[in-house]
N, C-alpha and C positions, 0 to 999 in steps of 0.2 A: 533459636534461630539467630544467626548472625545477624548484623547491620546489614552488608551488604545484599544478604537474601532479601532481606526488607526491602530494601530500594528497587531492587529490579522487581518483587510483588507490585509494588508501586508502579513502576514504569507499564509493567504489562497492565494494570488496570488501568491508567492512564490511555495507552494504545486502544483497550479492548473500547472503554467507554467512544473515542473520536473514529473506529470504525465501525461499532453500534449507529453513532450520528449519522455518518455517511451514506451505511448501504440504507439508513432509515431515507435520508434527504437524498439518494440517486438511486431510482430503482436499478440499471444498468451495473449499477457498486453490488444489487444483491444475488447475482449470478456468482460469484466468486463467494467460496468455501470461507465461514466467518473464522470457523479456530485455526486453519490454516493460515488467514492473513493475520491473527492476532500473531502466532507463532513467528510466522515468519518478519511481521514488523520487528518485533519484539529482538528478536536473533540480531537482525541488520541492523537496529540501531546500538543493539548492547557492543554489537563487533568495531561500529565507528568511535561510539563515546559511551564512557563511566556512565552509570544512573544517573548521579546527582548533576552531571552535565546534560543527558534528558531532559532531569525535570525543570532544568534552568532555562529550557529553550520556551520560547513564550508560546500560549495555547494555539494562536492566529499561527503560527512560522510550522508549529509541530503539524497539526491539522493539515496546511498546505502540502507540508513533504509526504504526508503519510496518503493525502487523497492521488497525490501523481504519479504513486507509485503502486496506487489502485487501480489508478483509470490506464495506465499502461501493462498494467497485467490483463485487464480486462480487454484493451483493444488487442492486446496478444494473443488471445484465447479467440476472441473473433476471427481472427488474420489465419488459426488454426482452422476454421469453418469453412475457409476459403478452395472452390474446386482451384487447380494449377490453372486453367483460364484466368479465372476472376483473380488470383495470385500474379499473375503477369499483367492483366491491364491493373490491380494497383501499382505493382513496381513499376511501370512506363507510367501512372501519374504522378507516383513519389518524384523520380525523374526530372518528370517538368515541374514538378514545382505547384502540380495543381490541388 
């Protein structure tokens, strides 16, 4: 096994362990498919940065980026439940700013 297989093993157990935490601490986090987000974390950070620049980003900074981009797939998936009514008075509250 290469180094580099290494690291990103590493990264993805790093991702799987801080989306364990999350859908543990927001039940709303556990509606969304756990190996699907570990996957897809996992993908989108190897595509922005090297592993060893992963693992250098601090626990608190990693965790933040990873739960924002839980909780917007999650209101995504809501916003999907939406009849086209209730899809229009949210877009005229986006709008206003409410």
């Amino acid at each position: 096994m290469t180094q580099a297989t290494d690291l990103k093993q590493v990264v993805e157990h790093r991702i799987t362990q801080i989306i364990d935490q999350l859908q543990k601490d927001h039940p709303f986090l556990q509606d969304l498919d756990r190996t699907q987000q570990i996957r897809e974390h996992t993908d989108e950070l190897l595509e922005l940065w090297q592993p060893q620049q992963i693992l250098e980003i601090p626990q608190e900074e990693l965790v933040s980026i990873v739960q924002d981009i839980m909780v917007m797939n999650s209101v995504a998936g809501m916003l999907n439940d939406l009849t086209p009514a209730q899809m229009q008075m949210f877009d005229e509250a986006v709008k206003r700013g409410n």
